[in-house]
C-alpha positions in Angstrom: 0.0 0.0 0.0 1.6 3.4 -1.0 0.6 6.2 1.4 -0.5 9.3 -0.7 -1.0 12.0 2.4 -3.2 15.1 1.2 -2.6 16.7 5.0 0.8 16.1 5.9 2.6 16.6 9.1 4.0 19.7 7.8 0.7 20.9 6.4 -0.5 20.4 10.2 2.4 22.5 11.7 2.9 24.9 8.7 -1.4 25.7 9.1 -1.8 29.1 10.9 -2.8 29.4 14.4 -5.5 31.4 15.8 -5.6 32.2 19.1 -9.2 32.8 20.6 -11.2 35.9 19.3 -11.7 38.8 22.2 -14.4 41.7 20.8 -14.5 45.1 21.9 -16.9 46.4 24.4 -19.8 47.8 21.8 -19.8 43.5 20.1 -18.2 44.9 16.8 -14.8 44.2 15.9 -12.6 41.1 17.9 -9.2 41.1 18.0 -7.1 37.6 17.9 -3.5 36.5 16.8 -2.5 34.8 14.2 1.2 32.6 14.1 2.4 30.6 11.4 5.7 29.0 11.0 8.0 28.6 8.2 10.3 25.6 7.3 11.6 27.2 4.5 12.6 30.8 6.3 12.3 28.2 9.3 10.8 31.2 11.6 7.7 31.8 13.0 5.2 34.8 11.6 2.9 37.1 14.0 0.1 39.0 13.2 -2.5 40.9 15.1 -5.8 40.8 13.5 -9.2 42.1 13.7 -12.4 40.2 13.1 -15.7 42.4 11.7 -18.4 40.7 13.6 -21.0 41.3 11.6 -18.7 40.5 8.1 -16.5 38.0 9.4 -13.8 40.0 7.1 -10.4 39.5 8.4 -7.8 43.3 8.4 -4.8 43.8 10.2 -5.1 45.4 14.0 -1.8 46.1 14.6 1.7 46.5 12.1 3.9 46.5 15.5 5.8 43.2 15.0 7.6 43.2 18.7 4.0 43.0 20.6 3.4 40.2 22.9 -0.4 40.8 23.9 -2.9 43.0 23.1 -5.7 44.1 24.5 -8.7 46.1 24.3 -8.8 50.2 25.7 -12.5 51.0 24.3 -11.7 51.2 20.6 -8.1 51.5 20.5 -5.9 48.4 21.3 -3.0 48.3 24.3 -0.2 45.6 23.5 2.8 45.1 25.8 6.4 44.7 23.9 10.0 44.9 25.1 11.2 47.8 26.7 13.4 50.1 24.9 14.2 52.3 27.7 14.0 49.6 31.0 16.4 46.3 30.2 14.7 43.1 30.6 11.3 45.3 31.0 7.9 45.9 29.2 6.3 48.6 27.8 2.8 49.3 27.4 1.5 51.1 24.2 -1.7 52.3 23.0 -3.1 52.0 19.1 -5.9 54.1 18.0 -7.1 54.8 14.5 -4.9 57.2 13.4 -1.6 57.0 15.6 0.1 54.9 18.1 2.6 55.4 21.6 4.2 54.7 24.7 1.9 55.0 27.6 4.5 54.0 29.6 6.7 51.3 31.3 7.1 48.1 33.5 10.4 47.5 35.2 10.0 43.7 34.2 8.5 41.3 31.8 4.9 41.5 33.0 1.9 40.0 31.4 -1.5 39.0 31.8 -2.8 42.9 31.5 -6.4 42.6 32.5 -8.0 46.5 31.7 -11.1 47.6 33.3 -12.6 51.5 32.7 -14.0 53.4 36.3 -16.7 55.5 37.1 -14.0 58.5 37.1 -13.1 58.0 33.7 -9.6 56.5 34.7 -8.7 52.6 33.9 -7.7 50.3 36.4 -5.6 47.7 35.6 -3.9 44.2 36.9 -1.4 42.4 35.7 1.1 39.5 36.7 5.0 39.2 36.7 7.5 37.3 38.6 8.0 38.7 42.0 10.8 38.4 45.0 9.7 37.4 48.6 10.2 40.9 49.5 7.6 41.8 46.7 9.6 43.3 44.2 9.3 42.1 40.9 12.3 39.6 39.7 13.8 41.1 36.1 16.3 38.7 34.6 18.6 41.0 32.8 19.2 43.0 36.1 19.1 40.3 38.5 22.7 39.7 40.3 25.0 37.5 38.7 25.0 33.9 40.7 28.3 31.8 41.1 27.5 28.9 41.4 24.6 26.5 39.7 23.5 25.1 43.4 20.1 24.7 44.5 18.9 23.7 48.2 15.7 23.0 49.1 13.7 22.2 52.0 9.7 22.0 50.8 8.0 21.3 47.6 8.5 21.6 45.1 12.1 21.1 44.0 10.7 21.5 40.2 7.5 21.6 38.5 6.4 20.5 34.9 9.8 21.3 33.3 11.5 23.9 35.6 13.2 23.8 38.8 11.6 26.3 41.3 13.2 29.2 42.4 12.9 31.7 45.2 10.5 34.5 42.5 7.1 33.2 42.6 4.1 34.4 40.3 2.2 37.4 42.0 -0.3 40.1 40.7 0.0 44.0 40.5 -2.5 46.8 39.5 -2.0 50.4 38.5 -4.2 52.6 36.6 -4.1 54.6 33.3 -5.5 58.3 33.2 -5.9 60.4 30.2 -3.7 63.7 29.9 -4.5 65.8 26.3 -6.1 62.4 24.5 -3.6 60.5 26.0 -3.3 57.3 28.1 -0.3 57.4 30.8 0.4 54.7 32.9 -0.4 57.3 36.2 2.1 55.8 38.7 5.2 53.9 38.1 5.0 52.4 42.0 2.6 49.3 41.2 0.7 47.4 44.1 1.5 43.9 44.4 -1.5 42.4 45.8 0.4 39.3 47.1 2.7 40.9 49.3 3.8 39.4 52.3 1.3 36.7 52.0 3.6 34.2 50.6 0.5 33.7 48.1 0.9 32.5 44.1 -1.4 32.9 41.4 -1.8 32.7 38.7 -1.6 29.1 39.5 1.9 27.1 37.7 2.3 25.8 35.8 -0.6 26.6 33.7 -2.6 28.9 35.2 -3.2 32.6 33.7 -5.9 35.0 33.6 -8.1 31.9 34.4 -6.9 32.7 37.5 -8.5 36.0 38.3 -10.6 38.8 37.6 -10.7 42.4 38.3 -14.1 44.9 38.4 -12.6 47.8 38.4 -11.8 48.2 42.3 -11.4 44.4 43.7 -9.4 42.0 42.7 -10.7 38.0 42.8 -7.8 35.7 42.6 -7.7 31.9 43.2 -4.5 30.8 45.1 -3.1 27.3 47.1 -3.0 27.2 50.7 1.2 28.7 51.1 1.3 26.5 54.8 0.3 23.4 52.6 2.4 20.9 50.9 2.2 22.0 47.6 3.2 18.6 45.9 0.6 17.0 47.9 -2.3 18.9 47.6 -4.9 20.6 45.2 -6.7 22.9 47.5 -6.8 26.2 46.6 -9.1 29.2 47.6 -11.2 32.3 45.8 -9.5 35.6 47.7 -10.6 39.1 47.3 -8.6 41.7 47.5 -8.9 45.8 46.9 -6.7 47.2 44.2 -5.5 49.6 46.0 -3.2 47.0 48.4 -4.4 44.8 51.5 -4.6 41.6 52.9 -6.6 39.5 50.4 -9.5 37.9 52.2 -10.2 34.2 51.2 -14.1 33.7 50.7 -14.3 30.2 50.5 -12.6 28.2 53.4 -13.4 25.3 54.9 -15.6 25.4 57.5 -19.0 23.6 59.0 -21.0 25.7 56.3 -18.4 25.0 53.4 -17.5 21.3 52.9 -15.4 21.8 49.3 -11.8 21.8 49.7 -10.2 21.2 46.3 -8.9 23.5 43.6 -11.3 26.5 42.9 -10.7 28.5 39.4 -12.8 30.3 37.4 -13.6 33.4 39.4 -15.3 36.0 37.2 -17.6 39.3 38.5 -20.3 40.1 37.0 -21.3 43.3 34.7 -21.8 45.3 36.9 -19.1 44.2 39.8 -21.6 43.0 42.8 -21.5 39.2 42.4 -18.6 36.7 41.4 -19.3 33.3 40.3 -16.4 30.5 40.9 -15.8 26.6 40.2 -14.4 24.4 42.9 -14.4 20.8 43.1 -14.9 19.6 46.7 -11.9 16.7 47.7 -8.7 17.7 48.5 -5.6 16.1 46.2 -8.0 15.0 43.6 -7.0 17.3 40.1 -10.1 16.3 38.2 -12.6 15.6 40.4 -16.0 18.0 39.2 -16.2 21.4 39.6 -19.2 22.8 41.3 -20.8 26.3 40.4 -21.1 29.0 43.4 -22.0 32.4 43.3 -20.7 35.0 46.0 -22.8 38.1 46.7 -20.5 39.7 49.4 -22.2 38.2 52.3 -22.9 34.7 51.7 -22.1 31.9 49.0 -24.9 30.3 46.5 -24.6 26.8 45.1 -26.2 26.0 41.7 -27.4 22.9 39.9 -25.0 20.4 42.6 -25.9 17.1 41.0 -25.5 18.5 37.8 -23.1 15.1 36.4 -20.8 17.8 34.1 -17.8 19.3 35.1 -17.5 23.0 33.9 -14.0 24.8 32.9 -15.0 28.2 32.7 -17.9 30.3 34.2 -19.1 33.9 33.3 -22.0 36.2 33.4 -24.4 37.7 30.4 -24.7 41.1 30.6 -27.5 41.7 32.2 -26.5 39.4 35.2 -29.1 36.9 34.4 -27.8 34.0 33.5 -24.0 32.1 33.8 -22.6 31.0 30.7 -20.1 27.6 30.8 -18.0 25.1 29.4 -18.2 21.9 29.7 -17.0 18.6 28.1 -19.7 16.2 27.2 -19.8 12.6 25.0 -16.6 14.0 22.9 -17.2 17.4 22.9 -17.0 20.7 24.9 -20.4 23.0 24.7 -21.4 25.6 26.0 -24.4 25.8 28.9 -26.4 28.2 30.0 -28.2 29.0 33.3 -29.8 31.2 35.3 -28.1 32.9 38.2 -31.0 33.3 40.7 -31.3 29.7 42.0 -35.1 30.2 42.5 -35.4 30.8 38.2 -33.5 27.6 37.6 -35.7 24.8 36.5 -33.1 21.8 35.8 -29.7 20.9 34.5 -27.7 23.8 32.2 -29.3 23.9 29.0 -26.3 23.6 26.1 -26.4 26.2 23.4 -24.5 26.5 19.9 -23.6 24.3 17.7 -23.9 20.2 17.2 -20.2 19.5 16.5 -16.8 20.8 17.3 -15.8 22.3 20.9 -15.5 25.3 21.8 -12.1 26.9 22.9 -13.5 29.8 24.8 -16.9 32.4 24.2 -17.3 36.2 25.2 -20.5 38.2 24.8 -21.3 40.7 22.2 -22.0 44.1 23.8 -25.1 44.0 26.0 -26.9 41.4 23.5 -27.9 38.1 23.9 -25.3 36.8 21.4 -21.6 35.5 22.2 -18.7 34.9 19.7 -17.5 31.8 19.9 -14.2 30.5 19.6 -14.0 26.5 18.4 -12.3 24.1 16.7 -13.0 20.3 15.4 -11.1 17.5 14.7 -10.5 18.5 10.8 -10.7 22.3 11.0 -8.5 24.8 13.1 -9.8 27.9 15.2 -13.2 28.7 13.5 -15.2 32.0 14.9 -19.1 32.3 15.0 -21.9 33.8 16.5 -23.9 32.1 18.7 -27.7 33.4 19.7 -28.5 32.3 22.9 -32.2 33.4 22.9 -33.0 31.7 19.8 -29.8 28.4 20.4 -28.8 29.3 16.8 -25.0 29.5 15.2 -23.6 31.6 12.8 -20.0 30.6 11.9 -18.4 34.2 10.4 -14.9 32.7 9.5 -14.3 29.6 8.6 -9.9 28.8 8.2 -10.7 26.6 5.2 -13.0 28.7 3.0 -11.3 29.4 -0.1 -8.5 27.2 0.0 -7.5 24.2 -1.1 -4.6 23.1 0.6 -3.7 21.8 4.1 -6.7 21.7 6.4 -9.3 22.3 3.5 -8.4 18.9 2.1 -10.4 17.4 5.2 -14.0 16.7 5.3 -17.0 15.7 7.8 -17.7 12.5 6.0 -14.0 11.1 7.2 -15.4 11.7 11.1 -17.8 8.9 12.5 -18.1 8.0 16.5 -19.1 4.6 17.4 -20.1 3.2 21.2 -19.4 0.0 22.1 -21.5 -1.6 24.2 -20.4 -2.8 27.4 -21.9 -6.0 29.3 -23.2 -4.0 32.1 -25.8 -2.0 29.5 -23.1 0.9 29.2 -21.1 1.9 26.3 -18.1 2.6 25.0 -17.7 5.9 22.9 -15.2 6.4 19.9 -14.1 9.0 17.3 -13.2 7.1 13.8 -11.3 8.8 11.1 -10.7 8.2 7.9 -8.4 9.0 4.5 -9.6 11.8 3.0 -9.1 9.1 -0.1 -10.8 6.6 1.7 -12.6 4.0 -1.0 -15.5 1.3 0.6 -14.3 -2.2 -0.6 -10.6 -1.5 -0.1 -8.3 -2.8 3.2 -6.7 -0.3 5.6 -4.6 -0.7 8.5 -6.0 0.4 12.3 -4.3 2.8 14.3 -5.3 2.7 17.2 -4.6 5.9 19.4 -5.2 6.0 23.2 -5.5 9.1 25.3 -3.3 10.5 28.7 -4.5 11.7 31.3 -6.1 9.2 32.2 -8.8 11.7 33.3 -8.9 13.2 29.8 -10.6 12.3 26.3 -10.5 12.2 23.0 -12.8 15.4 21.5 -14.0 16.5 18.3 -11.5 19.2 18.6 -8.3 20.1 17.0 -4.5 19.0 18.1 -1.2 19.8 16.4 0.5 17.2 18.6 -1.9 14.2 18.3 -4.2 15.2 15.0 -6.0 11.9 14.4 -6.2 13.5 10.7 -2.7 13.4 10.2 -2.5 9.4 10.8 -5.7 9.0 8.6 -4.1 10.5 5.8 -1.2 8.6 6.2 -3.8 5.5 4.4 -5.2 4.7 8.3 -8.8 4.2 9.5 -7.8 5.6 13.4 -10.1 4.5 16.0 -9.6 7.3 19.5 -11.8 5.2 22.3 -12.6 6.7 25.8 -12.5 4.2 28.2 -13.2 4.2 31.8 -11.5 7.3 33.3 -12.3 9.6 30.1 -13.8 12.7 31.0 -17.2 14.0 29.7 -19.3 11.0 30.3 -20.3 11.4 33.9 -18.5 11.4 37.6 -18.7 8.0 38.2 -16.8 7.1 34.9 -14.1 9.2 35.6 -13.6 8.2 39.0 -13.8 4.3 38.8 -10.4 4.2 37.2 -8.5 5.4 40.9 -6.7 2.1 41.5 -7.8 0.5 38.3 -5.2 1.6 36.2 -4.9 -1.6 33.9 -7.8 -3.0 34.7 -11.0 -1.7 33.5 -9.8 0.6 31.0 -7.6 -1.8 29.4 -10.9 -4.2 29.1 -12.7 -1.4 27.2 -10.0 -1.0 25.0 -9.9 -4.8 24.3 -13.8 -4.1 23.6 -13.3 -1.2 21.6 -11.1 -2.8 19.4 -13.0 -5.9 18.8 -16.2 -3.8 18.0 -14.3 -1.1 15.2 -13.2 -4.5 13.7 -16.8 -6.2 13.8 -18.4 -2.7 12.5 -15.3 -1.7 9.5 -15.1 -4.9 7.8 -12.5 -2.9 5.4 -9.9 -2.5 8.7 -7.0 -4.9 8.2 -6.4 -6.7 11.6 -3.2 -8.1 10.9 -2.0 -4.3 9.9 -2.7 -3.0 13.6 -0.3 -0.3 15.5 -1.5 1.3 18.3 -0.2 4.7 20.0 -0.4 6.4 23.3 1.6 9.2 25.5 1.6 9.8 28.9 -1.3 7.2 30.2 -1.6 6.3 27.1 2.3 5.7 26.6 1.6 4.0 30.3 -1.2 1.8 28.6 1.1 0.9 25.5 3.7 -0.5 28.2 0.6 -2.3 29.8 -0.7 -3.8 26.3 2.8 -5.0 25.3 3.2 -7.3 28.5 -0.5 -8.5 27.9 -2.1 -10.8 25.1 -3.4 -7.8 23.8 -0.1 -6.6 22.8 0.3 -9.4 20.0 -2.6 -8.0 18.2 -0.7 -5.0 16.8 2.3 -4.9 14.3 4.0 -1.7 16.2 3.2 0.4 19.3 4.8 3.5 20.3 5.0 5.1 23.6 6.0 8.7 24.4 6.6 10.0 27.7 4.9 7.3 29.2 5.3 4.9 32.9 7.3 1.9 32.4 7.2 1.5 36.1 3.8 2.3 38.8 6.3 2.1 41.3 8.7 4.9 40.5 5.8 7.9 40.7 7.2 9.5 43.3 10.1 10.4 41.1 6.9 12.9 39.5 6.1 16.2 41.2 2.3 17.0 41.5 2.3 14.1 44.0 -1.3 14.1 45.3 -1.4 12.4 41.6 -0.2 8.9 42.1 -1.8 9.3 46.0 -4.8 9.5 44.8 -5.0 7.5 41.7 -3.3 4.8 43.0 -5.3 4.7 46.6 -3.2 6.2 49.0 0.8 7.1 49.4 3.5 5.1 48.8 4.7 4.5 52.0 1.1 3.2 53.1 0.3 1.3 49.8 2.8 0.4 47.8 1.0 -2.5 47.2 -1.2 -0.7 45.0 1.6 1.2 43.1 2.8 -2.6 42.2 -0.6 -4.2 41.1 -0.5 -2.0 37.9 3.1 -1.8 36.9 4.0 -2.4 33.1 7.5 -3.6 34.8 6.2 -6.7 36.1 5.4 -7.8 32.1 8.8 -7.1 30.8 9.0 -10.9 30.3 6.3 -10.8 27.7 7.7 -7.8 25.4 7.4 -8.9 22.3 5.8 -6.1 19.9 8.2 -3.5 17.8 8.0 -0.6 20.0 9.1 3.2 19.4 10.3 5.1 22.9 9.8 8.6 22.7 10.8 10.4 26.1 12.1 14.1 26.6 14.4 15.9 28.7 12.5 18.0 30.0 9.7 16.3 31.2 9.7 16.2 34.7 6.3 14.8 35.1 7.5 11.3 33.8 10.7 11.6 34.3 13.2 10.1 30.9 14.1 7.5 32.9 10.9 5.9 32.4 11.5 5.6 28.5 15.1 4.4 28.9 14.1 1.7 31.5 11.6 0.3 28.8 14.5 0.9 25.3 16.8 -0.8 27.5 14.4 -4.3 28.2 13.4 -4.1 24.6 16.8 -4.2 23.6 18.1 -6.6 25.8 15.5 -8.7 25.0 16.3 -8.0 20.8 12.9 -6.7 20.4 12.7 -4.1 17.4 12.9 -0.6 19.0 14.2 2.9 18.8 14.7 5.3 21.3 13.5 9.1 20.7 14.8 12.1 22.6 14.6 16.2 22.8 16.5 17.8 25.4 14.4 20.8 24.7 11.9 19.4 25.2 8.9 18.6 28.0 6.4 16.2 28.0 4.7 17.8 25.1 6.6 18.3 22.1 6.1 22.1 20.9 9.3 23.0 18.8 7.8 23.0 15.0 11.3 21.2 13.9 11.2 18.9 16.9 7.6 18.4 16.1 8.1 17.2 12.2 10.5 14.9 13.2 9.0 13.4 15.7 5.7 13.1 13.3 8.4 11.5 10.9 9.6 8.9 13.4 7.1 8.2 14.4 4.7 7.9 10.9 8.0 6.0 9.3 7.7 3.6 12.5 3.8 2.1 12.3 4.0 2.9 8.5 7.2 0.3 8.4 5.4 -2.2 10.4 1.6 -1.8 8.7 3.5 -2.5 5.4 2.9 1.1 4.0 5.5 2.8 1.3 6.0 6.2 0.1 7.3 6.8 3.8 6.9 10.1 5.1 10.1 12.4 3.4 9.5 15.8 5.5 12.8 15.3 7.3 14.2 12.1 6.5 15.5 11.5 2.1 15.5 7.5 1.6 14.3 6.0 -1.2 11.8 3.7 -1.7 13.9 0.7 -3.1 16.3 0.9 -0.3 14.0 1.4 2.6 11.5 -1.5 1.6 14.6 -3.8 1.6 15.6 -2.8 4.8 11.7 -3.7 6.0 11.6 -6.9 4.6 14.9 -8.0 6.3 14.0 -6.4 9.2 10.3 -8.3 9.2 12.5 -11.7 8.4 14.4 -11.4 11.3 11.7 -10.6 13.5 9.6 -13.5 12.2 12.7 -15.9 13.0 12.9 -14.4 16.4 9.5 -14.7 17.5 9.5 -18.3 15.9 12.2 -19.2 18.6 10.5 -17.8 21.5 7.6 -19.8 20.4 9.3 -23.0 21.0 11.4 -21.9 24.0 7.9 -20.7 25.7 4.8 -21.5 24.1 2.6 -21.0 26.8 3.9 -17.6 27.8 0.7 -15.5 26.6 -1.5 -17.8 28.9 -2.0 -15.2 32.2 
């Protein structure tokens, strides 16, 4: 089978990237950023762009090419960029129709800028920046020199994601801008931060940003962790209040007879008109994705909405009139919007969703004072996509759509290549999957399964877009790829997200087993005996799994990246209260429980080709985990190759890291499914000489698995 890709890996990473669309305060023009990269310059391209809402034409917002973020000031735009005056500082300037200037200067690299306009005219603003313990802010360039590389510590963390932690922690400031002869000026150069000498974070790290809080104009709502709490060990973290003019933040939300929730609050968000903020929290301690309940502060007392609601929002906001809470939330494969009412005595049942019937949506903001919210989304063959979504009526109107008028890249895929199956389960539950297709896909003629399995494990497999696992971009390779959502997936309920603590290989890896066996009874045109499957993280945890189980003989390749070889090493991770509570309890108490699950314990049945991808950089699953599991396969003479960035974390981000590894990785399964015309984005061998090497290579893999066979034929029997 010859491989004849119309949406290549380097179409994927070469497709421009929208960020979401933000619209001005009157709901007519959005602003958003655009990025493209180029392997021929082999640099990446910024532009600031404005949306017409009621056109969808697309112009340019801003021709300043060293901007980092922009913003909207009523109908002119504020960006941040480099200082030219302040080393290793920011400077905040102001675009209006007909000119553009300084307003003036941060003594670091600051961002975040959240503006908000003031009875008096003035703006108030907030924004975050690294900051000493003595509340200054930390600037690299004029930091003093250190002499020596050491690092001592005493608490957690000692690093986090793929940095080692040092004494400048994340902390939030506020100023204000006032107008002098038509002009914004930064008023005061001596910014508040509203973290001093509370040994507070947020936003949040590793991840966290203006998620993390909100301003109304003269409070600031900020979620932070407990500072006297282990931070490795714990999730708790609490809504605080603070008043931009400096204070002692006041935490709304702590435990307390009344107030039985004590995990990880985000989300807050004020409403229009700055007298109520709404929150998420979920209520246990440790657990990262247990379901986050909706509350509503009023400045005396805290309201919870819809409780049993079985969903588990992301984001909250308000409309504009204060009557109803918008949210996200992912459901059956798919995150959509719901809406609610904010008065508890108005709500009538569950959130009602709103918008449209496929895709997920990235992020929403309302239009002016209207009913109507511009909606950010993408799907699994399209990019960012913007449209206009009518909440009164539950109507959308897509206003720019990334593939009209094009023929290339993105615009070569189609709806008709998406399907979703559910496999039924024999307790009356099911199963749910994404299938994808070849573009060129033709009913009568064979294709190989790959067969792609999700981390997490409290995550899933959405209708949405990914430039680091696109299911497309294995489809067009000449796949049918099958994503399933087994037990642990998120979207389908509480109870099937939380049955997979302490269940790591079992229960997921039997509806996986089921999955499989039911794309095969339903796609009588999938070749069997052309399998691969693929995973990272849990997934590159459930490939190790699969390969020391019978399962594992029922695929011609696996690869893992950045994935467990061994249960038992997780405390060599950092956000700890993950393996205590997925795995029941510490390790010190039950490392029984770390050992049930461990891939380790299976080396003896490694059999399958496998491809080892492990970074650097990635301190959540440390590389020692994917050298452990190259090293068994190659002492055992089991095909294999070992993949490494040191630049790298647990994701793969670097466009020319990311072709190559799409090129190992593709030139891996396709090797083993038996299809030519290999992927040549990175790598120039021809045809002649690389089937020759995959016939030999097959031969000698053949004769080594026929030895095993008679040295051990009843190894597969567990």
């Amino acid at each position: 089978m010859i491989a004849s890709a119309a949406f290549t890996p380097k179409d994927l990473l070469s497709e421009p990237r929208r960020t979401v669309a933000v619209p001005n305060d009157d709901g007519t023009k959005a602003l958003f950023t655009t990025t493209a990269y180029s392997f021929d310059s082999h640099s990446r391209n910024k532009t600031f762009n404005l949306l017409d809402i009621k056109t969808g034409n697309i112009s340019v917002a801003l021709c300043d090419t060293g901007a980092s973020e922009v913003v909207w000031l009523g109908d002119s735009i504020a960006y941040l960029k480099g200082s030219t005056d302040v080393a290793g500082g920011t400077d905040l300037w102001i675009s209006s129709s007909d000119k553009a200037y300084k307003a003036g200067s941060f003594p670091a690299a600051v961002s975040g800028l959240i503006l908000k306009k003031v009875k008096d005219g003035a703006v108030t603003f907030v924004f975050t920046a690294l900051a000493y313990p003595n509340g200054t802010m930390y600037n690299a360039a004029t930091a003093p020199k250190k002499y020596t590389s050491g690092r001592v510590y005493t608490s957690l963390f000692v690093r986090h994601w793929d940095t080692y932690i040092e004494q400048w922690r994340n902390a939030l400031f506020s100023g204000s801008l006032t107008k002098k002869d038509g002009t914004w000026i930064i008023s005061s150069t001596k910014f508040v931060n509203l973290l001093a000498n509370t040994k507070l974070e947020s936003p949040i790290p590793p991840f966290g940003g203006t998620d993390n809080y909100d301003t109304n104009g003269e409070q600031l709502a900020f979620v932070a962790k407990d500072p006297n709490s282990n931070q490795a060990t714990n999730t708790v973290s609490y809504v605080y209040i603070s008043d931009l003019k400096g204070g002692v933040p006041k935490p709304i939300n702590l435990l307390s007879h009344s107030y039985i929730l004590n995990g990880a609050s985000t989300s807050p968000a004020w409403s229009f008109d700055g007298k109520k903020l709404a929150y998420l929290q979920m209520p246990e301690n440790g657990y990262e994705s247990d379901r986050n309940h909706i509350f509503v502060y009023d400045g005396k007392k805290i309201i919870s909405l819809v409780p049993d609601w079985d969903r588990s929002p992301s984001k909250v906001s308000w409309s504009p009139d204060g009557k109803y809470l918008y949210l996200t939330a992912e459901e059956f494969g798919r995150v959509k919007i719901f809406v609610l009412p904010s008065d508890p005595s108005k709500i009538k049942g569950n959130p009602t969703p709103i918008g449209g019937k496929q895709g997920s949506v990235t992020d929403y903001f309302p239009l002016g004072t209207t009913d109507n919210l511009l909606v950010s989304s993408t799907s699994i063959i399209s990019p960012t996509y913007y449209s206009v979504v009518d909440v009164s009526a539950n109507s959308e109107n897509i206003i720019f759509d990334p593939k009209a008028g094009h023929s290339s890249g993105s615009a070569t895929l189609i709806r008709s290549q998406i399907e979703e199956i559910w496999a039924p389960r024999s307790d009356s539950t099911k199963i749910h999957a994404w299938v994808v297709k070849p573009s060129f896909y033709k009913e009568g003629e064979k294709y190989p399964l790959a067969f792609l399995i999700h981390g997490g494990p409290q995550s899933s497999w959405a209708d949405s877009w990914s430039t680091r696992w696109n299911p497309a971009v294995f489809a067009e390779q000449g796949y049918i790829v099958v994503t399933p959502n087994p037990t642990g997936s998120t979207g389908y309920g509480e109870k099937f997200t939380d049955v997979i603590q302490n269940n790591w290989g079992g229960a997921p890896y039997q509806d996986l087993i089921l999955t499989y066996e039911y794309a095969l009874e339903k796609y009588k045109d999938i070749d069997a005996n052309r399998a691969v499957a693929l995973g990272a993280s849990y997934g590159g945890y459930m490939i190790n799994w699969i390969q020391g189980n019978p399962f594992g003989r029922k695929f011609k390749a696996l690869v893992c990246h950045d994935g467990v070889f061994s249960t038992n090493a997780q405390y060599g991770s950092e956000e700890l209260w993950f393996p205590i509570h997925d795995f029941g309890g510490s390790f010190i108490t039950h490392p029984q429980n770390y050992a049930k699950w461990s891939p380790s314990n299976l080396v003896k049945n490694w059999a399958t080709p496998q491809l080892i991808i492990h970074n650097e950089l990635d301190y959540r699953l440390p590389i020692s985990e994917g050298l452990a599991a190259f090293n068994i396969l190659q002492e055992k003479g089991v095909p294999s190759k070992f993949l490494t960035f040191p630049d790298e974390n647990h994701w793969v981000l670097n466009p020319e890291n990311s072709l190559l590894w799409h090129s190992e990785v593709l030139g891996w399964i396709n090797k083993w499914a038996g299809i030519s015309g290999n992927v040549r984005e990175v790598r120039d061998i021809s045809e002649q000489t690389e089937r020759k090497e995959i016939v030999e290579e097959r031969a000698q893999y053949a004769r080594a698995m026929k030895r095993e066979a008679v040295l051990g034929s009843s190894r597969w029997n567990m």
